[in-house]
N, C-alpha and C positions, 0 to 999 in steps of 0.2 A: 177400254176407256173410249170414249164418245166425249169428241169435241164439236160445237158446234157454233162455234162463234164464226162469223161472217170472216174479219178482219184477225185472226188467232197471231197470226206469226207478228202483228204491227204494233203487238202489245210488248213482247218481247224484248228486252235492251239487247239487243244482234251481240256484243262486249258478250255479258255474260252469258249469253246462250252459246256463244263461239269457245269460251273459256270453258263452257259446264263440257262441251260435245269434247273437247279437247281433252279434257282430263278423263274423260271416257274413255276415250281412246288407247289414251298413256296408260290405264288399269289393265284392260284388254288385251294390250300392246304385250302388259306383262304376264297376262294369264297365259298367254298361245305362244308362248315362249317355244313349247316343244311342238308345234305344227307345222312346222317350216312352212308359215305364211310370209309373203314378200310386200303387198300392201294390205292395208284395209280402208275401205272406202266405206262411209256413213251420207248414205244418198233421202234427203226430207224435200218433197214436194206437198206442195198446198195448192187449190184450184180456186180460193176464193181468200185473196188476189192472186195470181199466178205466180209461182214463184219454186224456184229450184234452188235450192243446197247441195254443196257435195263435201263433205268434210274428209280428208285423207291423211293418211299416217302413212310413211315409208319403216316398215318393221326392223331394217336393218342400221338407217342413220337417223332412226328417229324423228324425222324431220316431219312437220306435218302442213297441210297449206288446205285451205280453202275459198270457194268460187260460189257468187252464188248469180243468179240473173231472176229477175224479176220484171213484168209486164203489168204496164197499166189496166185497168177493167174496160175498156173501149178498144184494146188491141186483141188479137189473135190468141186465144186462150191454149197453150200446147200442152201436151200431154206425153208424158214421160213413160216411157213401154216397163213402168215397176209390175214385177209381177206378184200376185196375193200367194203366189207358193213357191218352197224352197224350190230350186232347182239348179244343174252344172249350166256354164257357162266353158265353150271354149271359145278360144283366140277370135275362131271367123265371126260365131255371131254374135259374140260381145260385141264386137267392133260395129257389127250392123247396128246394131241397136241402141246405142251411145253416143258413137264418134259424133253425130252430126250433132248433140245435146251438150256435151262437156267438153271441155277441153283433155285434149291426148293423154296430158301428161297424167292426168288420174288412171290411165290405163296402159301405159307404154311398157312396150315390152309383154304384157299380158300373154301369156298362155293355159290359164286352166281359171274361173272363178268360181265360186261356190255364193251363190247368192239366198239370203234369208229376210222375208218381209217382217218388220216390226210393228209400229204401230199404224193401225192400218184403217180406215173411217171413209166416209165417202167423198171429204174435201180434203186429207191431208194424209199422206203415206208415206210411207218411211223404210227403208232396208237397211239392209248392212251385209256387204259385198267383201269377200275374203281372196285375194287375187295373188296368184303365184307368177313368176317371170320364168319357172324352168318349165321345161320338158316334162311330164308325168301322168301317171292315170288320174282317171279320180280318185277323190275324195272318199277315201272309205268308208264305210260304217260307222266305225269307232271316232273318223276325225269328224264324220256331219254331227256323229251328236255331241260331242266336245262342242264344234262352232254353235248347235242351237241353245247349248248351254251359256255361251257367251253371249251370246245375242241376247237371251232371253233378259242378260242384266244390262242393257244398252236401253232394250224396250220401255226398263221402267222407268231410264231416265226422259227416254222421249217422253215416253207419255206423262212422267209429273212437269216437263217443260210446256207441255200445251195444258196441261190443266190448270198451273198456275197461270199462265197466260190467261185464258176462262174466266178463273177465280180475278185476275185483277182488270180483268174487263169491265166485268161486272161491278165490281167493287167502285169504280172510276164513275160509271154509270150511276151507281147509286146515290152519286156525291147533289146531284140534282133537284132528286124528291124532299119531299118533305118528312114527316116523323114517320112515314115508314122508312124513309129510304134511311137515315139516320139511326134506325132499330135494326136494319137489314146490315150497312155498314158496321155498327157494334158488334153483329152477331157474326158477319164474314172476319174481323181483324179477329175476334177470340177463335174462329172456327182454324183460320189457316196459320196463327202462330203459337198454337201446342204443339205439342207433339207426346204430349200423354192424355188416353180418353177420359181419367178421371177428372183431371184438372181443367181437359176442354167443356167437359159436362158441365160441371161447377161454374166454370163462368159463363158458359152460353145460356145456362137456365136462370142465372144473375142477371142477365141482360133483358132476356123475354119477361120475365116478372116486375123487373123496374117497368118496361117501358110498356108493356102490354098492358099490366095491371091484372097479371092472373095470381091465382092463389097456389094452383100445384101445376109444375110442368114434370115429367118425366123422360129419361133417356132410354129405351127396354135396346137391347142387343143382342142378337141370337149368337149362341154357344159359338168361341172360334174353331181352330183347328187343335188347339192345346186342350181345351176340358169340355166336359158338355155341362157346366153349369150359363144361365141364363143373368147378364149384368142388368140391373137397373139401377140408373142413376136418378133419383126423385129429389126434390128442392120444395118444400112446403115455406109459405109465408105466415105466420103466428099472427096471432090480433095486434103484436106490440110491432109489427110490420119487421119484427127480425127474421134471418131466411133460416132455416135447420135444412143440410146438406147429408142425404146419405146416401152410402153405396151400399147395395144388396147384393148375396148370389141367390138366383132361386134354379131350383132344380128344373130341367128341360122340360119334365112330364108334369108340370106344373099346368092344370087346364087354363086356366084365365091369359097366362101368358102364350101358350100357347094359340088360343083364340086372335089374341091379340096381332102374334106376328103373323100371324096366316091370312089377317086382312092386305087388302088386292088394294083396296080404295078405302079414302076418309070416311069415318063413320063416327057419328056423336050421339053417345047413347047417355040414359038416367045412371048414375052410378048407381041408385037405390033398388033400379030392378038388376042391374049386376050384381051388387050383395047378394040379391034374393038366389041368383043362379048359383056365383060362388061363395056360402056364406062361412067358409073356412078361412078366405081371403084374409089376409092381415092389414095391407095396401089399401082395399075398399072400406075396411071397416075405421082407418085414421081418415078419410077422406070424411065418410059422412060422420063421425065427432067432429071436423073441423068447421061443418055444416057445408059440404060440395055436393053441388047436385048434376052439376052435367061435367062428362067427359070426352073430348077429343080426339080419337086415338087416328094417328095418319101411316104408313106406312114409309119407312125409308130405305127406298129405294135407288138402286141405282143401276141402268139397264133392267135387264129380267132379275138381276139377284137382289134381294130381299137383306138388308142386314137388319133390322130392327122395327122398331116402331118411338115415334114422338107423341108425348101422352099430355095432355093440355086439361086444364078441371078448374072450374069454376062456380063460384055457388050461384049464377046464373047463366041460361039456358041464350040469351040475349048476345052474349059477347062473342057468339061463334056464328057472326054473318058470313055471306059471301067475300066481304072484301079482307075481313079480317082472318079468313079461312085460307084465301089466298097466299095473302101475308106470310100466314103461319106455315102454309106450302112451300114458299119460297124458303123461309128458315129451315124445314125440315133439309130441302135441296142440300141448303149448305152444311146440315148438320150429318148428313148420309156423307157427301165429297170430305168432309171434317173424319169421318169415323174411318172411311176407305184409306185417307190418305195416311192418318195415321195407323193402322194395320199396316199400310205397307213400306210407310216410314221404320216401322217396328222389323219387319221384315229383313227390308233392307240393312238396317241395323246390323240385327243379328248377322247376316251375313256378311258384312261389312267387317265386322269383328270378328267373326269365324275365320276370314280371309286373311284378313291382317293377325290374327293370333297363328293359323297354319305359314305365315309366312316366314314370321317371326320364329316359330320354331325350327323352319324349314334352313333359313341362314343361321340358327345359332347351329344345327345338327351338323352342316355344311364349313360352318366354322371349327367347332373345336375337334380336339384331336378325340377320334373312339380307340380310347385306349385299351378297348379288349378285339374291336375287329367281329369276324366270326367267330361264333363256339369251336375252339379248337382244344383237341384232347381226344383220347383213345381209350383212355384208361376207365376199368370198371366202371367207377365211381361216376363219371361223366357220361357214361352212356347210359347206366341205370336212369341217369337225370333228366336225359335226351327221350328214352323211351317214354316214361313219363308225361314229358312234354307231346307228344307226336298223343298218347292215349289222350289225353283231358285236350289239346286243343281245337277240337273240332265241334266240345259240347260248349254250351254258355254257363258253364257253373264257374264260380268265386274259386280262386287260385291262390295260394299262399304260400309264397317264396322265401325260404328260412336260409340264409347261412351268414356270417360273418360277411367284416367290410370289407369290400375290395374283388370277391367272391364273382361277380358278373351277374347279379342277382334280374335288375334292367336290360341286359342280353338276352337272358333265358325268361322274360316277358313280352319281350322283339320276337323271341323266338314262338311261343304261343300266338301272339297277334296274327302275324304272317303266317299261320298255318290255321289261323281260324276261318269261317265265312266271313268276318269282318275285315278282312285283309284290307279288299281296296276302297280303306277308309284309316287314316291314319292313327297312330294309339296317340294317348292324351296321356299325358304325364304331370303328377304334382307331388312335391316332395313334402313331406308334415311335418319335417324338422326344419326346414330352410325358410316356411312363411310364418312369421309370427302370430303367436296362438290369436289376437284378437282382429287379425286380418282372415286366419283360415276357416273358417264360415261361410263368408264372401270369394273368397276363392276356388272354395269347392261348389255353393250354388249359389252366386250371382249376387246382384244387389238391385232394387228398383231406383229411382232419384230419388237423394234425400232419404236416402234409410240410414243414414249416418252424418256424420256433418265430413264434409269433404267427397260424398257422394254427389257429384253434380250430374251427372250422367247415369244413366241403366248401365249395366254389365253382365253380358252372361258368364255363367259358371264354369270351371270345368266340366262340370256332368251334362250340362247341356252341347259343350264345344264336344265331346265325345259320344252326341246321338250317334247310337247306330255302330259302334267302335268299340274301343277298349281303354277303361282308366286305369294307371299302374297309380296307384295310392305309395310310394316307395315311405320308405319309414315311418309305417304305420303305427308301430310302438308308441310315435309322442304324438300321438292325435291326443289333444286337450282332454279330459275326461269329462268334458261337461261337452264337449260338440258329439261324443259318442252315441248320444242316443238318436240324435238328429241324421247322423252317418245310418246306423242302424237301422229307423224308420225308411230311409231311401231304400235301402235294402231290403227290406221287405214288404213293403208299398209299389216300387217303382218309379217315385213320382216326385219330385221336389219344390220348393215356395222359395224364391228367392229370399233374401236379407229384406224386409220394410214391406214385402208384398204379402199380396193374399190369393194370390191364381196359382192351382196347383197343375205343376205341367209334367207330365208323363214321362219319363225316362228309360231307353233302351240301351244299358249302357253292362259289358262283361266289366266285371269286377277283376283286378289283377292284385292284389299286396304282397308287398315286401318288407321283412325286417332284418335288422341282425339280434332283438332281443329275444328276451325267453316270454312267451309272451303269456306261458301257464303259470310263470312266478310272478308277471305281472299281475293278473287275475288274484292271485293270491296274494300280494299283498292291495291289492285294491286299488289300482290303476288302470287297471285296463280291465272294460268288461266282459264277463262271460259269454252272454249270449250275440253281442260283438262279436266274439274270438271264434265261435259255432258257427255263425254266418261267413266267414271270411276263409276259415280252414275246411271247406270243404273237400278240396283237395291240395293236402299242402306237398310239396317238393324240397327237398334239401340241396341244396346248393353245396357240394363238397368244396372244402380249405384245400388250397394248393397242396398243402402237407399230406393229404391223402391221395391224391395224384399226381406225384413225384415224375412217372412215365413220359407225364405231359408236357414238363420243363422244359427237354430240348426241342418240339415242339412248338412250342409259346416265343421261346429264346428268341428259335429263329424267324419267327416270324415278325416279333417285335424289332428286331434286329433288322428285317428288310424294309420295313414301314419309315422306320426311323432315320436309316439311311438314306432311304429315299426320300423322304421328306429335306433332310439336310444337303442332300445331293451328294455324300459321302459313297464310296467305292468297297464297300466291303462286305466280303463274298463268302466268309463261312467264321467262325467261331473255333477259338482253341479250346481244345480237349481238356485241359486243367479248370478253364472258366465253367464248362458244361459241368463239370466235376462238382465246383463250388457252389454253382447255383443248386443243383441236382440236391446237396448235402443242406442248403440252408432251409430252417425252416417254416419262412416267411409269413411272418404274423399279418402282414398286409396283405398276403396273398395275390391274387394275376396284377392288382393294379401296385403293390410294391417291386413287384417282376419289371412292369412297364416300365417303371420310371428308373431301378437299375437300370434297363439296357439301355434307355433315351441319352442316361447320363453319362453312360461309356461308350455309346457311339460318338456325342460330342467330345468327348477327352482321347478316342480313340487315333494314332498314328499312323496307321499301316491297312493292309486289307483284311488280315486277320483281328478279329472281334478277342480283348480278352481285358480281363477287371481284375482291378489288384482289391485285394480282398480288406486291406485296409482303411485302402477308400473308399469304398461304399458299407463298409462296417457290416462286413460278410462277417459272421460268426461260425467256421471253421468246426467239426467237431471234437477237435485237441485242444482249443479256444477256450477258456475259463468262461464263461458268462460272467457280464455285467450282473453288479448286486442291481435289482429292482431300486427303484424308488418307494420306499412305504409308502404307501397307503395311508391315509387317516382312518382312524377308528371309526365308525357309527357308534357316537355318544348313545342317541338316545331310538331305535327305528320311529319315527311318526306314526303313530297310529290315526287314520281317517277315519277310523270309527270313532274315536273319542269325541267330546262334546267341542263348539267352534273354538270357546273361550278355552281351551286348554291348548289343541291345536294353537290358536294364536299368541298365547305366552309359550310354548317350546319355542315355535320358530322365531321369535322377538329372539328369546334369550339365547339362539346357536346366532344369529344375524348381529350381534352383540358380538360375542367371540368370534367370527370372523369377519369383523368390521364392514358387516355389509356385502360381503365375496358371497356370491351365491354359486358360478360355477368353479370348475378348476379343483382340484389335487387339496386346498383348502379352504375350498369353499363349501356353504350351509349347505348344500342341495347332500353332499356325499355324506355329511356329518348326522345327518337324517336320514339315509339311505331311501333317497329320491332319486330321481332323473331330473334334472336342470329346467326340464319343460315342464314337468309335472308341480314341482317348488312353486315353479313361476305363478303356473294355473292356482295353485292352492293360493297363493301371497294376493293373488290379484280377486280373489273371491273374498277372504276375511279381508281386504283393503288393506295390507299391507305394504309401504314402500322402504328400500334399502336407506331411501335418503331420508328416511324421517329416521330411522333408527339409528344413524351416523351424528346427523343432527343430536337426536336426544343425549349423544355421549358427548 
């Protein structure tokens, strides 16, 4: 980033420039949590006016203060010994090199710093200095790239703080001229208050055509880091002087475009000896029907890097003088700063949201109780499952975790991740029973603005929050049967389009599923797809039912038993032999997490230092014990057939929705009376336009 304004920092409201560096701080404060850093100092010098900042955070009370001193242009210009490269800092020549510039207390006590240059230009530089009070070596390895990683997101705040400063330099400046400056102004407020490029395109090419009086302007933008197709954004004016706005992709190896961005400098050529070059062209060939004869093509630029080209056409050769080339210069300027900013608005985003979703999960993990702990057990059954795990987690193929609830099915995909090469990259988790079928689309890959009404913001996906990682898909089973083929295609593509969008963006993501259903009788009756089920069982794992690892009870007991105590602050040191007996004997339709919540519950009822459960209270089923009769079951009246024609489908389920007044889940409700799953009902009700409350109505 290159700023070059004379006067950059005097544009700045110091409020919010103080408030932005501040809140900087406080994120940072909270990333390097584990660095044992003691301050951090945010050091921004500027030589034209002179002027020093020092912005500081104490890591331990939070407290932050800032100093700044500034010199008139007719006094003694000084210069601040920042260096352009990282490098340690100890105690002695810190002190040399500061003390006599800042005040102490940004450095007191100082014994080790780690200093890193940010944004850095030939009138205004910027660091961020990482300062310990103890005793120690350096800085390791691992902690300097940790801090350039922090740094590197401090940088981008600097630098969008001096570009907007830039951008409303100028802007202020503009306010002066006449109908350029007034065309230049229209095209900086559309430029710098999007934040999405199609919709900045659409209005900044609005703007040039009103006030220019051109007939075609174009946006060209070279391939980003997500796909290698090529965006053009074009805006033609019709004879009835209405605009037609479209967005293209064209492929990279596409010659004309290519030609295009690989211009250095303006060039205005015939569009009709263009044809003649590319006469496959689709673009040249609506231009000259429109009758366009000349073309504009400028480069947009910024530093040495190349993002595009602004494409200008008019059906005279006249309207692209020197001053009006200028002009159009100056626009390009701001449509390149427009394009950069928003790529790294987008950026930043994402990250943004990566941070705050890893955090979010980070406290709820840190929160709730892991009621299974480590894989613990000994018995066959559990080591066959372990061995398993240890073969397949080292490859990146699709994993498929089969056992009943409660099973640890989410442990032993912990357990896969952590033993993968993706390890140190956190797994992603999304449950497909728990988000409603017509949010989980957008949940799994994102959504653009406005792809939905209550969509006001972009959002990324889980697929995307798990580059690089691991997705546990957990209850795979009630994945909608209409989102399955879109699941699928990711799967064997790689790649995914958000919800509303059309950029398809490449994804490296290990596949994990879980279920407790049968997922080959789903297939059979037509819920769940086949070649789905091919993709996903690659290598599937069965997760054994406590009832077949019996071995592992006392075990589990006791370790549930020490967690829980301890958590309650409860004194109790071993478990009686009659209670191991009972647990040992029952057998546990909930399996480790019915275990857990037994012991939680007789730790709190428990008296003494010995652990023991009366078998009536927790409704231990003994085996000299009658069993409880079941609850029946409801009949499946009629099974649904999905193959059958829509209209038949929609009078069966009208008429079970009839007899159970609208109950769709539950013991008697429509879903079981159809031999459905509650999710799968829903999906069907919600495709034939089916609602519970028009069928209660009608009765």
């Amino acid at each position: 980033m290159v700023i070059t304004a004379k006067k950059s920092l005097n544009t700045i409201d110091l409020i919010s420039f103080n408030q932005t560096i501040y809140d900087c701080l406080d994120n940072i404060n909270a990333l390097s949590d584990s660095l044992n850093i003691d301050q951090i100092n945010i050091i921004i010098e500027t030589q034209i006016p002179a002027t020093l900042i020092v912005t500081s955070i104490n890591t331990k009370t939070r407290q932050k203060e800032v100093w700044s001193q500034a010199l008139s242009e007719n006094e003694h210009t000084f210069r601040c010994p920042l260096s352009d490269q990282p490098i340690h800092y100890n105690d002695v020549n810190y002190k040399s090199l500061f003390e006599d510039l800042i005040p102490n207390n940004f450095f007191y006590n100082i014994q080790l710093a780690y200093h890193v240059p940010l944004y850095w230009t030939e009138h205004q530089q910027s660091a961020i200095q990482f300062l310990r009070n103890q005793q120690a070596n350096r800085f390791s390895s691992k902690e300097v790239e940790n801090l350039k990683q922090l740094a590197s997101l401090v940088e981008k705040v600097i630098a969008g703080l001096f570009n907007i400063a830039h951008l409303s330099q100028e802007k202020a400046s503009l306010d002066y001229e006449l109908l350029k400056n007034h065309i230049l102004v229209e095209v900086t407020d559309a430029a710098i208050s999007l934040q999405g490029m199609e919709e900045m395109a659409k209005i900044v090419s609005k703007d040039i055509i009103k006030f220019c009086n051109l007939d075609y302007i174009g946006i060209l933008l070279c391939p980003n880091e997500n796909n290698q197709k090529i965006h053009l954004y074009d805006s033609h004016r019709s004879n009835n002087k209405q605009l037609n706005q479209k967005h293209h992709l064209i492929n990279a190896q596409e010659p004309l475009a290519q030609e295009l961005l690989k211009q250095n400098s303006i060039v205005t050529t015939s569009i009709e000896e263009l044809a003649e070059k590319y006469p496959d062209n689709d673009q040249l060939s609506t231009m000259l029907d429109k009758g366009l004869q000349t073309l504009c093509a400028m480069p947009l630029k910024f530093g040495s890097e190349v993002y595009g080209a602004l494409l200008l056409a008019h059906s005279t050769s006249e309207i692209f003088d020197l001053d009006t080339i200028s002009l159009f210069r100056q626009i390009a300027d701001r449509v390149v700063i427009a394009a950069k900013n928003i790529y790294s608005y987008q950026k930043v985003t994402n990250l943004n949201h990566s941070l705050t979703n890893e955090n979010l999960y980070l406290s709820e993990t840190i929160q709730q109780i892991d009621t299974f702990g480590e894989i613990i057990g000994s018995s066959p059954a559990v080591q066959k499952a372990l061995e398993q795990v240890e073969m397949v987690a080292h490859s990146g193929s699709s994993v498929l975790l089969l056992g009943e609830t409660g099973t640890g099915k989410e442990l032993f995909a912990k357990a896969i991740h952590n033993r993968s090469p993706r390890h140190d990259k956190r797994m992603i988790k999304v449950n497909c029973s728990a988000v409603p079928a017509n949010l989980l689309e957008s949940e799994l890959f994102g959504h653009e603005r406005g792809a939905f009404t209550g969509a006001n913001t972009r959002r990324i996906g889980r697929f995307e929050l798990a580059q690089g990682s691991s997705l546990l898909l957990d209850e795979i089973g009630d994945i909608p049967l209409e989102l399955q083929p879109k699941l699928l295609r990711v799967l064997q593509e790689r790649e995914i389009e958000r919800l509303g969008g059309n950029t398809v963006i490449p994804v490296d993501v290990r596949i994990i599923s879980a279920t407790n259903c049968n997922l080959e009788k789903m297939i059979d009756d037509k819920t769940f797809r086949a070649d789905l089920f091919y993709r996903l069982n690659v290598f599937p794992i069965i997760i054994p039912p406590l009832r077949e690892r019996k071995t592992d009870i006392p075990l589990l007991a006791q370790f549930f038993t020490q967690k829980f105590a301890k958590l309650m602050k409860r004194d109790i040191d071993s478990i009686a032999a009659n209670t191991l007996n009972q647990l040992c004997d029952y057998h546990w339709p909930g399996n480790v997490r019915e275990l857990a919540n037994v012991i939680e519950r007789a730790v709190i009822l428990n008296k003494g230092n010995v652990l023991s459960i009366d078998p009536q209270s927790f409704l231990l089923i003994e085996k000299n014990t009658p069993q409880e009769k079941s609850t029946p079951q409801p009949t499946v009246i009629k099974k649904l057939d999905t193959s059958d024609p829509d209209n038949e489908q929609r009078e069966q389920i009208l008429r079970v929705l009839k007899e159970t007044n609208g109950i769709i889940a539950g013991p008697k409700g429509a879903a079981i009376r159809l031999g459905l799953k509650r999710t799968t009902l829903l999906s069907r009700m919600q495709r034939l336009g089916i609602s519970p409350k028009d069928v209660i109505q009608d009765d």
